[in-house]
Gaussian input, Z-matrix of N, CA and C with variables (Angstrom, degrees):
# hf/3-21g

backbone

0 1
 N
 C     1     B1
 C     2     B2     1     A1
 N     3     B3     2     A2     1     D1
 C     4     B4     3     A3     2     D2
 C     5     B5     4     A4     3     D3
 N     6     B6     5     A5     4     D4
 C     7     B7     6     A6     5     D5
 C     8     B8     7     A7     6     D6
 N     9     B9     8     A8     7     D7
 C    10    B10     9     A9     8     D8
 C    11    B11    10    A10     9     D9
 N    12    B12    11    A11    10    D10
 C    13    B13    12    A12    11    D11
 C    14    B14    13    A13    12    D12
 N    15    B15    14    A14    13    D13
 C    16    B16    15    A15    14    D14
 C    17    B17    16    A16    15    D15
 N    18    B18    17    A17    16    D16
 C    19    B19    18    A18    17    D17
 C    20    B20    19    A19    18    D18
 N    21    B21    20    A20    19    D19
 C    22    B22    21    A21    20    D20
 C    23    B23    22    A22    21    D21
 N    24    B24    23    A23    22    D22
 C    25    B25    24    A24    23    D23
 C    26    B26    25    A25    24    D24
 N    27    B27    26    A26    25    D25
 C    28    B28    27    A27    26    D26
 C    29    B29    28    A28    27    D27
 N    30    B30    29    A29    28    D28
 C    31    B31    30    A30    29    D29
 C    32    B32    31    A31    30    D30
 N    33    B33    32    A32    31    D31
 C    34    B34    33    A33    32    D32
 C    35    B35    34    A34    33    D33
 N    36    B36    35    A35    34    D34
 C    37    B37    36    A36    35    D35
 C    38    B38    37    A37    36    D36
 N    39    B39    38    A38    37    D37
 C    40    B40    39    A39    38    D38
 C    41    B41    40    A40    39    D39
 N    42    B42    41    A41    40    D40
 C    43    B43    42    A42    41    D41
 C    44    B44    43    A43    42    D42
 N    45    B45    44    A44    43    D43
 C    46    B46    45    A45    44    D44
 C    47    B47    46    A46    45    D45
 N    48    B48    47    A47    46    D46
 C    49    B49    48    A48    47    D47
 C    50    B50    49    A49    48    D48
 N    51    B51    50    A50    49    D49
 C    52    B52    51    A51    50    D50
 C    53    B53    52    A52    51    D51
 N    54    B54    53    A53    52    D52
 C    55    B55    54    A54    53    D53
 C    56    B56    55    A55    54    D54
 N    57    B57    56    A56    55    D55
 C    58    B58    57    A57    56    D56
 C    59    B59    58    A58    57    D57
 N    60    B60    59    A59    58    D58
 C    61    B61    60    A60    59    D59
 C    62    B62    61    A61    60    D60
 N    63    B63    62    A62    61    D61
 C    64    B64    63    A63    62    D62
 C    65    B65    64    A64    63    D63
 N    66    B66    65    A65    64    D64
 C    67    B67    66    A66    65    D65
 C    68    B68    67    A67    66    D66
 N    69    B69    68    A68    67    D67
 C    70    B70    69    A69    68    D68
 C    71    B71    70    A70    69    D69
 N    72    B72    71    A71    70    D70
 C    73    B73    72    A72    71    D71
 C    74    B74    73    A73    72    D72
 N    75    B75    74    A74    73    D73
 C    76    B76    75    A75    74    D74
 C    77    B77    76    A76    75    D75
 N    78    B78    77    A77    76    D76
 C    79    B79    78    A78    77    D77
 C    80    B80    79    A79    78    D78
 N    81    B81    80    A80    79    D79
 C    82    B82    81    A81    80    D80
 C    83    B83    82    A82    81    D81
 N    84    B84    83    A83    82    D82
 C    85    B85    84    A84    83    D83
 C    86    B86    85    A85    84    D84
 N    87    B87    86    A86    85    D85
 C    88    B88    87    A87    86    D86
 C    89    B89    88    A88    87    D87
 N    90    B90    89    A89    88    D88
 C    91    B91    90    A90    89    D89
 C    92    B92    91    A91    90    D90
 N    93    B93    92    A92    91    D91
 C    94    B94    93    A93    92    D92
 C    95    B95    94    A94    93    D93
 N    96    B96    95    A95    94    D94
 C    97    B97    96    A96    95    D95
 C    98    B98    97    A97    96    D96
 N    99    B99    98    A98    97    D97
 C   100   B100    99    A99    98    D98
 C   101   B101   100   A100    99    D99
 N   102   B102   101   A101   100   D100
 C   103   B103   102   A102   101   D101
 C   104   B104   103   A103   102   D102
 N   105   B105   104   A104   103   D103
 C   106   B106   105   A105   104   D104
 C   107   B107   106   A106   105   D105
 N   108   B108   107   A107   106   D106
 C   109   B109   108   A108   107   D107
 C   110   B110   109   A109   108   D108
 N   111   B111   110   A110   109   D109
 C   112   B112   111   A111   110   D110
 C   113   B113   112   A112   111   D111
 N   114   B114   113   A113   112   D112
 C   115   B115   114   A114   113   D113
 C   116   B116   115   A115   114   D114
 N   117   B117   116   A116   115   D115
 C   118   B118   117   A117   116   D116
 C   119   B119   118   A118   117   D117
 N   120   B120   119   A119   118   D118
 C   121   B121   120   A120   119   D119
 C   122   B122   121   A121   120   D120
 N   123   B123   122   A122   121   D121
 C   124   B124   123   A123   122   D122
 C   125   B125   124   A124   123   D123
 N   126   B126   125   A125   124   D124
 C   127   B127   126   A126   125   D125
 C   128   B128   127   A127   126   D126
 N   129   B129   128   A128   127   D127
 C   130   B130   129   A129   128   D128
 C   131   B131   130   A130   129   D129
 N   132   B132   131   A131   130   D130
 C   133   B133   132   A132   131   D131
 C   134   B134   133   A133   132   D132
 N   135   B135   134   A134   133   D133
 C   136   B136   135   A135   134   D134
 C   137   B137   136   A136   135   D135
 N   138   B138   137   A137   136   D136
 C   139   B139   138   A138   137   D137
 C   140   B140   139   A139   138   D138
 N   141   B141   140   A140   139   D139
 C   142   B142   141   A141   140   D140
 C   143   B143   142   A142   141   D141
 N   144   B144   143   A143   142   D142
 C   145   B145   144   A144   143   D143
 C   146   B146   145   A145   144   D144
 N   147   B147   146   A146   145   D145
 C   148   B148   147   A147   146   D146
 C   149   B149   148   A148   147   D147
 N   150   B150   149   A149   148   D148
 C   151   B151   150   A150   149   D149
 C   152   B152   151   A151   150   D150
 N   153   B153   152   A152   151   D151
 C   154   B154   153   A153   152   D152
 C   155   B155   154   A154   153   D153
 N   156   B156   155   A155   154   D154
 C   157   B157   156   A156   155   D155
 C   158   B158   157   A157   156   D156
 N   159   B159   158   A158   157   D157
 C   160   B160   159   A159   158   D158
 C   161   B161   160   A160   159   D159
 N   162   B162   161   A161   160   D160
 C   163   B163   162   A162   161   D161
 C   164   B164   163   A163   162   D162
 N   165   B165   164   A164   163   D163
 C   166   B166   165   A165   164   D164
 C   167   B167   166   A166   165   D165
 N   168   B168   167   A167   166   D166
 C   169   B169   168   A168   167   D167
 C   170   B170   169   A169   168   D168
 N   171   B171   170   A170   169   D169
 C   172   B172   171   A171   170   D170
 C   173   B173   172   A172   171   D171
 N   174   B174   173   A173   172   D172
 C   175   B175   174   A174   173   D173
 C   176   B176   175   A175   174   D174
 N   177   B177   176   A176   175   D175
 C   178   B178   177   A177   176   D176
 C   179   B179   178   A178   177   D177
 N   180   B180   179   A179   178   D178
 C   181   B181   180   A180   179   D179
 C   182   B182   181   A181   180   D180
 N   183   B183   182   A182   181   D181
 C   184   B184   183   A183   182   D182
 C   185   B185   184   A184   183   D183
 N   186   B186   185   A185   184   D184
 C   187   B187   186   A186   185   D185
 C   188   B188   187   A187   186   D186
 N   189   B189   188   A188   187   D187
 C   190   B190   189   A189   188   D188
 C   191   B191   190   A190   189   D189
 N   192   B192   191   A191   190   D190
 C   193   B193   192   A192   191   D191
 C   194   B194   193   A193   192   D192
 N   195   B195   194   A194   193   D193
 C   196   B196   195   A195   194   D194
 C   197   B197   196   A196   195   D195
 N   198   B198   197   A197   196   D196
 C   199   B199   198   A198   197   D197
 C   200   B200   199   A199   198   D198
 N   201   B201   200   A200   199   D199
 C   202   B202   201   A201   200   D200
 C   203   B203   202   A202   201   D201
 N   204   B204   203   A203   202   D202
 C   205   B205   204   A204   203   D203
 C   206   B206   205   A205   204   D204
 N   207   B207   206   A206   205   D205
 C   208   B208   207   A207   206   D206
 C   209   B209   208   A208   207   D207
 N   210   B210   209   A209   208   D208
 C   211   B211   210   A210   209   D209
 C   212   B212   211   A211   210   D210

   B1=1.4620
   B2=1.5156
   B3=1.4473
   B4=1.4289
   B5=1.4783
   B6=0.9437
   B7=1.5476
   B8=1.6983
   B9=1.0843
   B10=1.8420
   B11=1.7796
   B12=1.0231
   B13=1.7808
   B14=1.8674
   B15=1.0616
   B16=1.0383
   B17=1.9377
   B18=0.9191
   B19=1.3029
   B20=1.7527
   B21=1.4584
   B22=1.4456
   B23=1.2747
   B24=1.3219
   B25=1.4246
   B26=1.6019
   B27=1.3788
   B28=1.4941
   B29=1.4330
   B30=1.4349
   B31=1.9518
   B32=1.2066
   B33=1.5874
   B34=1.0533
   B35=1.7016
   B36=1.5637
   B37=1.6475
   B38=1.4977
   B39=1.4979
   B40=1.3743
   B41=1.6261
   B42=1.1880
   B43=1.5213
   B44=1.4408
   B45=1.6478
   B46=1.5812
   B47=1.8494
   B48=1.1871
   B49=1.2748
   B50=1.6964
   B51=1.5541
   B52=1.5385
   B53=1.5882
   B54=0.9303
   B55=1.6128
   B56=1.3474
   B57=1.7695
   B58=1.6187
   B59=1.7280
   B60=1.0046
   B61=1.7205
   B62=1.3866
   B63=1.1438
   B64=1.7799
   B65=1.2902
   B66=1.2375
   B67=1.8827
   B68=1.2948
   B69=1.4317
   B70=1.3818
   B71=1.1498
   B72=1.8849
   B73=1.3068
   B74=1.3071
   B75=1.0741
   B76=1.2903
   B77=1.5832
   B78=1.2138
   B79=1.6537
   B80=1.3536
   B81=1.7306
   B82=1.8169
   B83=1.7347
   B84=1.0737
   B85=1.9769
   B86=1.8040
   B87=1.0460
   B88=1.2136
   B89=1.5764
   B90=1.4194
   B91=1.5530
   B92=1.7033
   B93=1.4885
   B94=1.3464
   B95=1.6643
   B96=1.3352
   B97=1.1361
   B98=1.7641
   B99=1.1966
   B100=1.6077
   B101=1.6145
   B102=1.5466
   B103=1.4418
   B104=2.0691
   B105=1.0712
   B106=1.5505
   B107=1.9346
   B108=1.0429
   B109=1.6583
   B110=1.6982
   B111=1.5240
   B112=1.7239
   B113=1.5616
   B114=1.2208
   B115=1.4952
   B116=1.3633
   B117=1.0595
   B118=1.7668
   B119=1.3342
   B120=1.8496
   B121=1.4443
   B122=1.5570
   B123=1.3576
   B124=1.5011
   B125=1.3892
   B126=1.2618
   B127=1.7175
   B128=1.2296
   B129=1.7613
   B130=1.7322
   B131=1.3809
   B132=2.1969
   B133=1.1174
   B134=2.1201
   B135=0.8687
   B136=1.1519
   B137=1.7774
   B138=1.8691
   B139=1.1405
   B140=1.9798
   B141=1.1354
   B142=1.0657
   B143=2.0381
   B144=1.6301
   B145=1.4457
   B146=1.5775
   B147=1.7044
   B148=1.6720
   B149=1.6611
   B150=1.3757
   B151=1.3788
   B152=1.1636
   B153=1.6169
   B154=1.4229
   B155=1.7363
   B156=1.0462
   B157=1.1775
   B158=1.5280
   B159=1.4839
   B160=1.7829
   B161=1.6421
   B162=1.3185
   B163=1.2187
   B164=1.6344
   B165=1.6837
   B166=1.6072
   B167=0.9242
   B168=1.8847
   B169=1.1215
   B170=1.6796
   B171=1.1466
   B172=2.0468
   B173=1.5137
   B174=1.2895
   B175=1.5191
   B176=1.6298
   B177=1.6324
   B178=1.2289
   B179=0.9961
   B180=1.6470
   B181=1.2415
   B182=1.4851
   B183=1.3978
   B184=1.3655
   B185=1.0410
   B186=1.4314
   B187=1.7511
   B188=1.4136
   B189=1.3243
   B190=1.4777
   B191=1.0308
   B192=1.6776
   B193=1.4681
   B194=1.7670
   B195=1.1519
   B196=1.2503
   B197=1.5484
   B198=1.6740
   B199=1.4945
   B200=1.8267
   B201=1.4116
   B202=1.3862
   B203=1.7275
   B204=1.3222
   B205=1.7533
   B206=1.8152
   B207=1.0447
   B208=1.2513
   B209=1.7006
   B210=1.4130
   B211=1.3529
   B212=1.2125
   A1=112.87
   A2=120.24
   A3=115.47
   A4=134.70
   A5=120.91
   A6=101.33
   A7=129.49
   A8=101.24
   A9=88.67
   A10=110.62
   A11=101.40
   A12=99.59
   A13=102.72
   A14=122.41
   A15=133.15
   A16=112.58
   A17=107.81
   A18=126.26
   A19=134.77
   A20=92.81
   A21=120.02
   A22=88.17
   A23=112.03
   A24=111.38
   A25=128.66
   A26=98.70
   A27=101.13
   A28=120.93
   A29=108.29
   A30=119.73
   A31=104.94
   A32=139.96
   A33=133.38
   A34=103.32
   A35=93.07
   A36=123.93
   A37=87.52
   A38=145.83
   A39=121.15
   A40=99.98
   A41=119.36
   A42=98.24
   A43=113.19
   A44=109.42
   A45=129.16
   A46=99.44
   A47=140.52
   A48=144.07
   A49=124.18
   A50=90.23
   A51=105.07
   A52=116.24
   A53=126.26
   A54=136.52
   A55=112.72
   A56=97.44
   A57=104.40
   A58=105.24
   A59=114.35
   A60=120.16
   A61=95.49
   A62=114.57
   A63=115.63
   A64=117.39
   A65=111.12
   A66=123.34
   A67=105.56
   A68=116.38
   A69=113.52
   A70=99.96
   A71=126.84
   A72=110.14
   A73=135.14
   A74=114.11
   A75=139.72
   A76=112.91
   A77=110.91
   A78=123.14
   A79=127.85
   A80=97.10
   A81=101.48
   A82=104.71
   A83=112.15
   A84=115.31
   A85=92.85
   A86=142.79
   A87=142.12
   A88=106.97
   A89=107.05
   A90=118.33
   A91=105.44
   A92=107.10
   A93=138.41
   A94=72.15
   A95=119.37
   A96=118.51
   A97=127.07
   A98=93.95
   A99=108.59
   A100=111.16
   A101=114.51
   A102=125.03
   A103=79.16
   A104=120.80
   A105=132.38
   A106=106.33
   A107=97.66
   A108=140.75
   A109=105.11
   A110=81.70
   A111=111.11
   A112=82.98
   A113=138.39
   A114=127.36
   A115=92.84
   A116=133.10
   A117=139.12
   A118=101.55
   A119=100.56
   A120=114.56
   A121=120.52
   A122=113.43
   A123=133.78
   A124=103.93
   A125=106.97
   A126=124.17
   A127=118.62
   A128=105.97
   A129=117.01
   A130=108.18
   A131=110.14
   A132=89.27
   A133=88.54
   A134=124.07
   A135=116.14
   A136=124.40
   A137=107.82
   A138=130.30
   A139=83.48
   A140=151.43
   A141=155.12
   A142=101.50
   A143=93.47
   A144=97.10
   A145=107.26
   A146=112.33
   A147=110.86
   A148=83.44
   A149=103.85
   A150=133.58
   A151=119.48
   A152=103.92
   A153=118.56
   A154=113.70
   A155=117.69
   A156=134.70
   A157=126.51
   A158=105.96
   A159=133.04
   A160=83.33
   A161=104.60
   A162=120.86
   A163=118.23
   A164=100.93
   A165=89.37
   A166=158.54
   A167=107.74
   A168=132.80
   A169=100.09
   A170=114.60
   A171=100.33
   A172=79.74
   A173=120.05
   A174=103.27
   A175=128.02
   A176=99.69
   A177=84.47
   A178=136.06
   A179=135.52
   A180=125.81
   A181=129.48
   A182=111.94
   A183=120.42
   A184=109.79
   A185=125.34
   A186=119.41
   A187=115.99
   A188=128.28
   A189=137.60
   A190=116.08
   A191=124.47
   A192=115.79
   A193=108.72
   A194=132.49
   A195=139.84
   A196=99.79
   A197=105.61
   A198=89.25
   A199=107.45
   A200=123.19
   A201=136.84
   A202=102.80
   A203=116.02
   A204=100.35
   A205=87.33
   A206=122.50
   A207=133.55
   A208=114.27
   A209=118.58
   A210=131.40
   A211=93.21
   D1=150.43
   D2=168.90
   D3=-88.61
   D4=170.68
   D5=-174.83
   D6=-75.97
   D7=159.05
   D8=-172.75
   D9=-93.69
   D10=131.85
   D11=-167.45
   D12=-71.03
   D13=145.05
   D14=128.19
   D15=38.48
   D16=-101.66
   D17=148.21
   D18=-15.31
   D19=-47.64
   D20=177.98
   D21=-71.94
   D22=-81.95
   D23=-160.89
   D24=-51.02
   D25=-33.01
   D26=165.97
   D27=-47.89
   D28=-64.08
   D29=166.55
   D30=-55.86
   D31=-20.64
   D32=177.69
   D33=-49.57
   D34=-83.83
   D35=-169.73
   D36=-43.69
   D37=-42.63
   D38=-163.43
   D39=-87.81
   D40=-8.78
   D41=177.54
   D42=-81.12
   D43=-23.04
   D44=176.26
   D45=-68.19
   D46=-7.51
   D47=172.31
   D48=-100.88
   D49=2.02
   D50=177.59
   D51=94.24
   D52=-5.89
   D53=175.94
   D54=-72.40
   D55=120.92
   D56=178.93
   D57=-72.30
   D58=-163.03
   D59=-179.98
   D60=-75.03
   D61=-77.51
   D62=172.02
   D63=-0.22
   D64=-70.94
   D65=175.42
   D66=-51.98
   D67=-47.92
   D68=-158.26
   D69=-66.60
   D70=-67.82
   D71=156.53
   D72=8.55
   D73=-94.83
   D74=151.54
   D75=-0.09
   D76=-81.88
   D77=173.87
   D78=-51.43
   D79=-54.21
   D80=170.87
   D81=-88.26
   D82=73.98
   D83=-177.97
   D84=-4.94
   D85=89.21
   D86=158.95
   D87=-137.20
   D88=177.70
   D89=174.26
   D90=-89.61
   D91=150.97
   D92=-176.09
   D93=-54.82
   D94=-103.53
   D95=-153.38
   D96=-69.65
   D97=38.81
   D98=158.04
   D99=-115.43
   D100=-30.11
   D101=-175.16
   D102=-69.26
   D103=-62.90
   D104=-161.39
   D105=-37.38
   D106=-41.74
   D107=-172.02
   D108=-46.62
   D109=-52.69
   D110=-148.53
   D111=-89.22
   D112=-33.12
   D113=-147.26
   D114=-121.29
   D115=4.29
   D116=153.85
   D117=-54.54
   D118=-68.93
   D119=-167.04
   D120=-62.11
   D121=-28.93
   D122=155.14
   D123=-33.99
   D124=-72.99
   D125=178.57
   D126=-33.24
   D127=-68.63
   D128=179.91
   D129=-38.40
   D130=-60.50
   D131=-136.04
   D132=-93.64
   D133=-3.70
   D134=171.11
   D135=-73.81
   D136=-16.22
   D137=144.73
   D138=97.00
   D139=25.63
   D140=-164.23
   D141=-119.17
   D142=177.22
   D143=-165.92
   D144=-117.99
   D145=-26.31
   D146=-167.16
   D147=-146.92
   D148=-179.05
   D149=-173.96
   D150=-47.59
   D151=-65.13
   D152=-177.87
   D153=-60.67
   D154=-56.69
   D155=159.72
   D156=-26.63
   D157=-30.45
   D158=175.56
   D159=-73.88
   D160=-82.50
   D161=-156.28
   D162=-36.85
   D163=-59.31
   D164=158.95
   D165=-23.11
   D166=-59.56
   D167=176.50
   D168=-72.68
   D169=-12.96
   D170=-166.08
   D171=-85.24
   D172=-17.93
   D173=-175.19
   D174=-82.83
   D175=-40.70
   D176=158.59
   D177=-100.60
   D178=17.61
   D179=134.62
   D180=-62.90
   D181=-1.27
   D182=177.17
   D183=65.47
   D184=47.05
   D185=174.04
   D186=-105.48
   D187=11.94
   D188=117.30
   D189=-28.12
   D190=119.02
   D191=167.95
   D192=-81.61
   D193=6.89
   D194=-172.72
   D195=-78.79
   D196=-44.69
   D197=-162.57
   D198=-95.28
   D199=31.96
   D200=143.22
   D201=-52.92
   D202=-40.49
   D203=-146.00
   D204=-108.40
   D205=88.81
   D206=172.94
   D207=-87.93
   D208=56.52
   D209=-154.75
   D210=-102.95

């Protein structure tokens, strides 16, 4: 898989906080269908089908920078 830019990951971590696209919208002042855009490419390159499913996998690939600090 390729890496998720910047961007990705931001909408990543908020979809991992329970936020539909709507919200996300919402939060990052952007368009519905740019958040929509962004979480396709989420999809491709994480190779998954829905949200939760993203989220998992960002976890155990550890592409959360949260789970670096295992303090």
């Amino acid at each position: 898989g390729k890496a998720l830019s910047e961007r990705e990951l931001e909408i990543l971590t908020l979809l991992a906080d329970g936020l539909v696209k709507k919200q996300i919208a919402k939060q990052l002042e952007i368009s519905y269908s740019t958040v929509d855009f962004h979480v396709r490419n989420i999809y491709e390159k994480l190779d998954v089908t829905n949200a939760p499913a993203a989220v998992n996998k960002a976890h155990r690939l550890r592409i959360f920078k949260i789970d670096d600090s295992n303090t």
